[in-house]
Chimera marker file (.cmm) of the C-alpha trace (Angstrom):
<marker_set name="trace">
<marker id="1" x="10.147" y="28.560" z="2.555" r="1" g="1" b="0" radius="0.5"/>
<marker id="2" x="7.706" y="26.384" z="4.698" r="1" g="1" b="0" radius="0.5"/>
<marker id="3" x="8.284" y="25.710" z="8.347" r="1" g="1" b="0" radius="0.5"/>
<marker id="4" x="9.251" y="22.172" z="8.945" r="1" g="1" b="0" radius="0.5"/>
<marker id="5" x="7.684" y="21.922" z="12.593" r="1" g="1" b="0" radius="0.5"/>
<marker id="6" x="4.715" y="20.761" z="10.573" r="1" g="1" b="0" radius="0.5"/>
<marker id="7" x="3.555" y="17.385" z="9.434" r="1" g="1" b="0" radius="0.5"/>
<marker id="8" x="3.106" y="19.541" z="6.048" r="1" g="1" b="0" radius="0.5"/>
<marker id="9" x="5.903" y="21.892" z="6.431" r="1" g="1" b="0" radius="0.5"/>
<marker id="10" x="8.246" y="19.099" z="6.883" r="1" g="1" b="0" radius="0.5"/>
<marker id="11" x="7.335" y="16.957" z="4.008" r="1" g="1" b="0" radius="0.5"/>
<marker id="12" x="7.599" y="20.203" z="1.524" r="1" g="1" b="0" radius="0.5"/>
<marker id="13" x="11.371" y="21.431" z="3.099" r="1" g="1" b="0" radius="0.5"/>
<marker id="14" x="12.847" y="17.855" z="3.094" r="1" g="1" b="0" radius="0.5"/>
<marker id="15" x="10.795" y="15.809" z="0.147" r="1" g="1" b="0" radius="0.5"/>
<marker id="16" x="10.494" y="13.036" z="2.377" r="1" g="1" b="0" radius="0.5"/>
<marker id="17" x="8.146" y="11.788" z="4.942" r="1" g="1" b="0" radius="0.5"/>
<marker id="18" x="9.551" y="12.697" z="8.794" r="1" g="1" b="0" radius="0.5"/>
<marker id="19" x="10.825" y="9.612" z="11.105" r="1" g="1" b="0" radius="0.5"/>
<marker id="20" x="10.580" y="9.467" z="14.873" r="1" g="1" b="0" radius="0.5"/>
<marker id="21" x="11.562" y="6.741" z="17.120" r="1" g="1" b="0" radius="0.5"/>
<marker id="22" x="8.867" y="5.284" z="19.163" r="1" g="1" b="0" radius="0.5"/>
<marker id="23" x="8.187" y="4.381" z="22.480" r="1" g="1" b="0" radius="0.5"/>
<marker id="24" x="9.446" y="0.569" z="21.641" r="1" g="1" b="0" radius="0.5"/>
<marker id="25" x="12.897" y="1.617" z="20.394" r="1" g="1" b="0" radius="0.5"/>
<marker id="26" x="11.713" y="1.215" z="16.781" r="1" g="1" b="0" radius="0.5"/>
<marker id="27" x="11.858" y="3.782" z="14.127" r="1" g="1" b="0" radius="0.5"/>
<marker id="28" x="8.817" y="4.953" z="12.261" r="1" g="1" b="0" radius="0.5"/>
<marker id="29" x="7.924" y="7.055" z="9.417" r="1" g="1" b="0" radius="0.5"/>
<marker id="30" x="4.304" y="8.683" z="9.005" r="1" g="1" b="0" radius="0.5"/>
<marker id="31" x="1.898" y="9.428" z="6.180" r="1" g="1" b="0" radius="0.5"/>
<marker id="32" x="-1.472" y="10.823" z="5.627" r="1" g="1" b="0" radius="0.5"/>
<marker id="33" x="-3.943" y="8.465" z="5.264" r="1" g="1" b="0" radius="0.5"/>
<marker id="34" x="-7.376" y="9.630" z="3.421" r="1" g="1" b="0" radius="0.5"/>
<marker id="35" x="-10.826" y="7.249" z="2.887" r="1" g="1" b="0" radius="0.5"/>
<marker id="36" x="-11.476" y="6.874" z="-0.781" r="1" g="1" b="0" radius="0.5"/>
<marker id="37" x="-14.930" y="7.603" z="-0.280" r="1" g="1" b="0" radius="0.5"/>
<marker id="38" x="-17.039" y="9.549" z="1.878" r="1" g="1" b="0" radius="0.5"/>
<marker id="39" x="-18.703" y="7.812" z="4.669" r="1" g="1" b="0" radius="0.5"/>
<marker id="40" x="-22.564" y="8.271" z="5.393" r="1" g="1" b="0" radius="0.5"/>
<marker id="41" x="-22.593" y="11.772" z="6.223" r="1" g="1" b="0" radius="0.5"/>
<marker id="42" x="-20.214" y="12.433" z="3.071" r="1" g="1" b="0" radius="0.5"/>
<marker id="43" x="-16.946" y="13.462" z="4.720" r="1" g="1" b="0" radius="0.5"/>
<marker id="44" x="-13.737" y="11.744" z="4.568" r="1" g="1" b="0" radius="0.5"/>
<marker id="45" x="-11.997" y="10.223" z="7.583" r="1" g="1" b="0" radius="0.5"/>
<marker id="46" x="-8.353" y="10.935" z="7.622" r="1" g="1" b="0" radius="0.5"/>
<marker id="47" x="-5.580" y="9.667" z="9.873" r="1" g="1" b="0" radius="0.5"/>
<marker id="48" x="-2.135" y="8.938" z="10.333" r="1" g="1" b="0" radius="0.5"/>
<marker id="49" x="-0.012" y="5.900" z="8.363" r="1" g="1" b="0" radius="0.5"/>
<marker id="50" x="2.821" y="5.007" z="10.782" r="1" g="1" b="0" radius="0.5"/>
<marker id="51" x="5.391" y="2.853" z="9.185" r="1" g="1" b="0" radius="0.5"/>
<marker id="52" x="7.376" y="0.384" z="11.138" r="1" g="1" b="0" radius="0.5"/>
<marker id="53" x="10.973" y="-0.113" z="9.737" r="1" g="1" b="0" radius="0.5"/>
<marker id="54" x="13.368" y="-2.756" z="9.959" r="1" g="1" b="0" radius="0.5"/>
<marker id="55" x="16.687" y="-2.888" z="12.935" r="1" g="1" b="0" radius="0.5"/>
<marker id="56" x="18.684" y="-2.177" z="9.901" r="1" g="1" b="0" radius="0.5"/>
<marker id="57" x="16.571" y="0.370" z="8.348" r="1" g="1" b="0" radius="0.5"/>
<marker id="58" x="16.220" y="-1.483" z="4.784" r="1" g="1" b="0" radius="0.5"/>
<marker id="59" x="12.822" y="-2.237" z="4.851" r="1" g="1" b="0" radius="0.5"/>
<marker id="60" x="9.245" y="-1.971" z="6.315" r="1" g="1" b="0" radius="0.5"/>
<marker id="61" x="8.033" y="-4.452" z="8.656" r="1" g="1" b="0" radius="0.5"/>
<marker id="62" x="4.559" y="-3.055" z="9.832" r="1" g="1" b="0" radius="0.5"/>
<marker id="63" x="2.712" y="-0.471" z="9.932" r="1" g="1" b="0" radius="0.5"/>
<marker id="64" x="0.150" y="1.472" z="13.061" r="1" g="1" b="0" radius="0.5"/>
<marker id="65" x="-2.484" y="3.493" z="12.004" r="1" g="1" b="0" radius="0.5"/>
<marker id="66" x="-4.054" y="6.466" z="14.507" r="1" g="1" b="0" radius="0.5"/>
<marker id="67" x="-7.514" y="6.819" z="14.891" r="1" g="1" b="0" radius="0.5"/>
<marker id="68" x="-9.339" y="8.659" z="12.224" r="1" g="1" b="0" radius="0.5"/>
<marker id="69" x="-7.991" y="12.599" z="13.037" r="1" g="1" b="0" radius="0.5"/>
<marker id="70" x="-10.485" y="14.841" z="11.190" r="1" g="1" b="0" radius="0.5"/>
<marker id="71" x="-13.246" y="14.364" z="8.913" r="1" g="1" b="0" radius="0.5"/>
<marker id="72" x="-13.916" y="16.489" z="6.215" r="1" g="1" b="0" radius="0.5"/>
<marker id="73" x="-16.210" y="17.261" z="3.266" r="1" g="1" b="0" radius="0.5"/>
<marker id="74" x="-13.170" y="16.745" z="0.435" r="1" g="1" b="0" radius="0.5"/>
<marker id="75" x="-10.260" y="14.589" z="0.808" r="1" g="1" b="0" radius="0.5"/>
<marker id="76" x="-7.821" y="17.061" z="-0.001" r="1" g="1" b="0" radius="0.5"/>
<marker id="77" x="-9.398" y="19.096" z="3.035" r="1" g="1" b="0" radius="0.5"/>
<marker id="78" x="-8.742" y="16.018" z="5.003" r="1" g="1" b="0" radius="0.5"/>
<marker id="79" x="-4.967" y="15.892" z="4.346" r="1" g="1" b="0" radius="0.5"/>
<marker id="80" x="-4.677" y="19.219" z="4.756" r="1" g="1" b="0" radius="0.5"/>
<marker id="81" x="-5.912" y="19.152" z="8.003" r="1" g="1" b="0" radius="0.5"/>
<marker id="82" x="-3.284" y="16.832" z="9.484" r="1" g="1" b="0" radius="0.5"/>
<marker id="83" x="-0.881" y="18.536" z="6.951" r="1" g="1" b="0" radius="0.5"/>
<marker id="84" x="-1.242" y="20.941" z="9.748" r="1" g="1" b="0" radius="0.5"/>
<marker id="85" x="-0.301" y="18.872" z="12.774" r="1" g="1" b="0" radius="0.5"/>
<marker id="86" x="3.282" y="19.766" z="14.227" r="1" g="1" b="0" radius="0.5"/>
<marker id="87" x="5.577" y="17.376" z="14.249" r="1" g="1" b="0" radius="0.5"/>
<marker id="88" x="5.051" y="17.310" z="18.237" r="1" g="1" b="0" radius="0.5"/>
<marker id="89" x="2.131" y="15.781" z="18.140" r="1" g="1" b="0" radius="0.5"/>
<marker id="90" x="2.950" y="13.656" z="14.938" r="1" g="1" b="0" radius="0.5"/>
<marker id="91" x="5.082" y="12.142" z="17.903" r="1" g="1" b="0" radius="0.5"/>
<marker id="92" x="2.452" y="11.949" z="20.545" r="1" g="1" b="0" radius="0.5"/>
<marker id="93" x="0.044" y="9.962" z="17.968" r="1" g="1" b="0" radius="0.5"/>
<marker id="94" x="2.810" y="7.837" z="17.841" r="1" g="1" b="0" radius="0.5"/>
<marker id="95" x="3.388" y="7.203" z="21.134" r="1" g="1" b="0" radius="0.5"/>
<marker id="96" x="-0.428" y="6.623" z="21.922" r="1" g="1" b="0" radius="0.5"/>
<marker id="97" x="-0.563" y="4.010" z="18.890" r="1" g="1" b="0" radius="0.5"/>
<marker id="98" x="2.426" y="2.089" z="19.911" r="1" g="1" b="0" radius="0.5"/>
<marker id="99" x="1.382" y="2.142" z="23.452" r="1" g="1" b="0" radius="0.5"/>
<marker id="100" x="-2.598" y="0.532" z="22.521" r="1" g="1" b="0" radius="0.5"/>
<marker id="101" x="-0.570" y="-2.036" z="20.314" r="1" g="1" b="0" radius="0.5"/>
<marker id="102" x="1.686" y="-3.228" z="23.152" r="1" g="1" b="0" radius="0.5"/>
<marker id="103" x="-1.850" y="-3.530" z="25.372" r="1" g="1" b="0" radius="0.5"/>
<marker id="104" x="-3.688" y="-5.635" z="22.302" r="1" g="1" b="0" radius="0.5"/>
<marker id="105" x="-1.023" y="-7.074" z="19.977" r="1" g="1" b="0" radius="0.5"/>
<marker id="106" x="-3.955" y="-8.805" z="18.207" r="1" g="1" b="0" radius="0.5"/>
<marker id="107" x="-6.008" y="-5.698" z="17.303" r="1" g="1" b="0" radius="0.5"/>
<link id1="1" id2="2" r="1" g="1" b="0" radius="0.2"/>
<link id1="2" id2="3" r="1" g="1" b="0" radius="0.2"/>
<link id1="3" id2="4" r="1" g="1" b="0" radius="0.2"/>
<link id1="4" id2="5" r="1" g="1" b="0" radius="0.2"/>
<link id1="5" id2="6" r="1" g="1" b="0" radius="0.2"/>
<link id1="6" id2="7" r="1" g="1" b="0" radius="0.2"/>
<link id1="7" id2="8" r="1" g="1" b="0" radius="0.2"/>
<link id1="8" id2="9" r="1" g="1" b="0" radius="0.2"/>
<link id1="9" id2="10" r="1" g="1" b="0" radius="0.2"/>
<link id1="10" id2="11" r="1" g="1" b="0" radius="0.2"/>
<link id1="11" id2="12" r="1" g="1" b="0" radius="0.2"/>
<link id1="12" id2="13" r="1" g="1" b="0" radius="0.2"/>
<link id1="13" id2="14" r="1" g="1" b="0" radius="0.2"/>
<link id1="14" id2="15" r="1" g="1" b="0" radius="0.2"/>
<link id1="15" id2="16" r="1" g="1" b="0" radius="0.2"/>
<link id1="16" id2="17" r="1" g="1" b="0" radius="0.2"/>
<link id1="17" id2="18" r="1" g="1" b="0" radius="0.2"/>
<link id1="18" id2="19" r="1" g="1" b="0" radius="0.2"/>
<link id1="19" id2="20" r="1" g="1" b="0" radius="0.2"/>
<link id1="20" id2="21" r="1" g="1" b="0" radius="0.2"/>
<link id1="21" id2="22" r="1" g="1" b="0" radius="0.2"/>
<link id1="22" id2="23" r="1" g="1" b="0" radius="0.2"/>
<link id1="23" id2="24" r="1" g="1" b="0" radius="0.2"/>
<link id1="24" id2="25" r="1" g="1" b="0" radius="0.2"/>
<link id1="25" id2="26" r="1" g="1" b="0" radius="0.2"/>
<link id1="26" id2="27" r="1" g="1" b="0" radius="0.2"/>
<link id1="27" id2="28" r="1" g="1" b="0" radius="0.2"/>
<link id1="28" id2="29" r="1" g="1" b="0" radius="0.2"/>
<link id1="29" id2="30" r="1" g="1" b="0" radius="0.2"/>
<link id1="30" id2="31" r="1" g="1" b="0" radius="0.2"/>
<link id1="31" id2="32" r="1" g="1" b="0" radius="0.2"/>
<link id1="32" id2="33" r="1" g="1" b="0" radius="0.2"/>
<link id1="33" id2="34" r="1" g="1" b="0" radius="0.2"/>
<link id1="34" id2="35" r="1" g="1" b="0" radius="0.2"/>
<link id1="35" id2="36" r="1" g="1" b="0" radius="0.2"/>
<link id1="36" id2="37" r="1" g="1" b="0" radius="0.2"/>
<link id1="37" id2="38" r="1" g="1" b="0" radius="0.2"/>
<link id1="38" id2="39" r="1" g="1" b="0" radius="0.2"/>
<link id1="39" id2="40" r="1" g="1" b="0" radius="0.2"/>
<link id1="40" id2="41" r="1" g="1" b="0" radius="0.2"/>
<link id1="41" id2="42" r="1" g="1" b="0" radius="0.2"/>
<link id1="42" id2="43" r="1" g="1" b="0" radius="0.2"/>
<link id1="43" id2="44" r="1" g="1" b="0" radius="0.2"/>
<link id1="44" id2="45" r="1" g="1" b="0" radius="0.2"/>
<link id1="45" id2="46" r="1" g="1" b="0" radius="0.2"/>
<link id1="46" id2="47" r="1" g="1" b="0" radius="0.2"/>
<link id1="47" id2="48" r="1" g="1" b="0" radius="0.2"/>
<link id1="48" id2="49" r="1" g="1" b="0" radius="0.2"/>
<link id1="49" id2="50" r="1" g="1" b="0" radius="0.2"/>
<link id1="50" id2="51" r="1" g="1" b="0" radius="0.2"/>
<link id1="51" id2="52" r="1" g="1" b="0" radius="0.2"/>
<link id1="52" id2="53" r="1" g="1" b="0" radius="0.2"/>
<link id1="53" id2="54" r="1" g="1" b="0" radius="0.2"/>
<link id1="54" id2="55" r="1" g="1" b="0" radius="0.2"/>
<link id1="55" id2="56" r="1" g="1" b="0" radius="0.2"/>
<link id1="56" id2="57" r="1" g="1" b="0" radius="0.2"/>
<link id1="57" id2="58" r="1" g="1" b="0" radius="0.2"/>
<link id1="58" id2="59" r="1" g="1" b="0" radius="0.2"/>
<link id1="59" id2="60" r="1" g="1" b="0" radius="0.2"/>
<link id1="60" id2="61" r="1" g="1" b="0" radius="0.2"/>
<link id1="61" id2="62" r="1" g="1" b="0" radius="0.2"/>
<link id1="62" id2="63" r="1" g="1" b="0" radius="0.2"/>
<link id1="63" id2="64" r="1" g="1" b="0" radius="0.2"/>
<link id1="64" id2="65" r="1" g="1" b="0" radius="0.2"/>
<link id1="65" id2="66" r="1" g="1" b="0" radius="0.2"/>
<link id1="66" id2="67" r="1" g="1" b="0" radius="0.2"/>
<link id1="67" id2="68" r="1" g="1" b="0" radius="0.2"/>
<link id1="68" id2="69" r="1" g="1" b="0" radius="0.2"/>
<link id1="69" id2="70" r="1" g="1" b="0" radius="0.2"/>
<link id1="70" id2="71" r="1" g="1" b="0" radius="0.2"/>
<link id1="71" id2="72" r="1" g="1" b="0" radius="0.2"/>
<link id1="72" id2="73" r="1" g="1" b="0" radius="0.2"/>
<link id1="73" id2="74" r="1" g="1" b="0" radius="0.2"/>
<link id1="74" id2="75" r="1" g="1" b="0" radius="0.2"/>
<link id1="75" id2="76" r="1" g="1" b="0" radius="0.2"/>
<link id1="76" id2="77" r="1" g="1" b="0" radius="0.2"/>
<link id1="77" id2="78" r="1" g="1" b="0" radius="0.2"/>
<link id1="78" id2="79" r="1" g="1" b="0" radius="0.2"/>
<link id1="79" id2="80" r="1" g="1" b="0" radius="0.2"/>
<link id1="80" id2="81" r="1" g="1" b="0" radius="0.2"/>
<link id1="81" id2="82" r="1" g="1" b="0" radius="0.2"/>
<link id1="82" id2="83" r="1" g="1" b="0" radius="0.2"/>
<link id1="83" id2="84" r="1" g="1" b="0" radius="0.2"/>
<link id1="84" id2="85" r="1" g="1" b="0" radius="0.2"/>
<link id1="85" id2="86" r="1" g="1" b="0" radius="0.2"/>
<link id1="86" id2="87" r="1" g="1" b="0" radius="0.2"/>
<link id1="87" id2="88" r="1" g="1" b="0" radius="0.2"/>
<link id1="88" id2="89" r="1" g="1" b="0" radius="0.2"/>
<link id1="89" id2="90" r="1" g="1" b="0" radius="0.2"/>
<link id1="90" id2="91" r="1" g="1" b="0" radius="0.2"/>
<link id1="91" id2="92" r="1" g="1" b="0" radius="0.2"/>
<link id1="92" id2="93" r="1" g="1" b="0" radius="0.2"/>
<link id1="93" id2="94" r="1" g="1" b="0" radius="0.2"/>
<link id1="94" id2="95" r="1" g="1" b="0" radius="0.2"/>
<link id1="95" id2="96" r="1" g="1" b="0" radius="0.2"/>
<link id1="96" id2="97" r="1" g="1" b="0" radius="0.2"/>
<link id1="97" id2="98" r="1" g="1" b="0" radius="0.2"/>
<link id1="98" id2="99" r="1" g="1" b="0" radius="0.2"/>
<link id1="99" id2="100" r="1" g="1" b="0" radius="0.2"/>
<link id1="100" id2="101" r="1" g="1" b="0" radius="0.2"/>
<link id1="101" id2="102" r="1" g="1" b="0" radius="0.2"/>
<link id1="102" id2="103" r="1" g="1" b="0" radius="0.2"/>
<link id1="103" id2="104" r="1" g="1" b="0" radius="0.2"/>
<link id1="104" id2="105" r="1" g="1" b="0" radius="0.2"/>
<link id1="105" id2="106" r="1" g="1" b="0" radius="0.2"/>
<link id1="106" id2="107" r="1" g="1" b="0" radius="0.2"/>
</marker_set>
């Protein structure tokens, strides 16, 4: 059984991406996000996907991504990576995202 105080750990015990509520009394899911393809030095940027849900909880709204995390030389090394996060600070990504989005809505 895999420990679910991990980004990674989580998703395999549950099946399902974990949800936090953020800093502006919304509720959020995360993902991994990966680049496609490598960037000059051929690594792949990854970082996190955090989805903004609706009051009700019915549908998305938005979404806030983190800076790019790790880079690595495959993609699947890149998710694995942040695969490895705990779920702490999943939450403190979070935080610092919603926090620079409240400063520059625009961004």
């Amino acid at each position: 059984m895999s420990d679910d105080t991990t980004l990674g750990g989580y998703q395999d015990v549950h099946d399902r991406p974990p949800a936090f509520g953020g800093p502006d009394g919304r509720a959020y899911s995360v993902a991994v996000y990966v680049d496609e393809s490598p960037d000059a030095d051929g690594r792949f940027g990854a970082a996190l996907l955090f989805v903004q849900w609706s009051v009700e909880g019915d549908r998305v709204v938005s979404h806030l991504e983190s800076p790019y995390l790790t880079f690595a030389d495959t993609p699947q090394r890149a998710e694995a990576d942040l695969r490895q996060l705990s779920l702490v600070e999943v939450k403190r990504h979070l935080d610092a995202v919603v926090a620079a989005n409240a400063e520059h809505p625009d961004w």
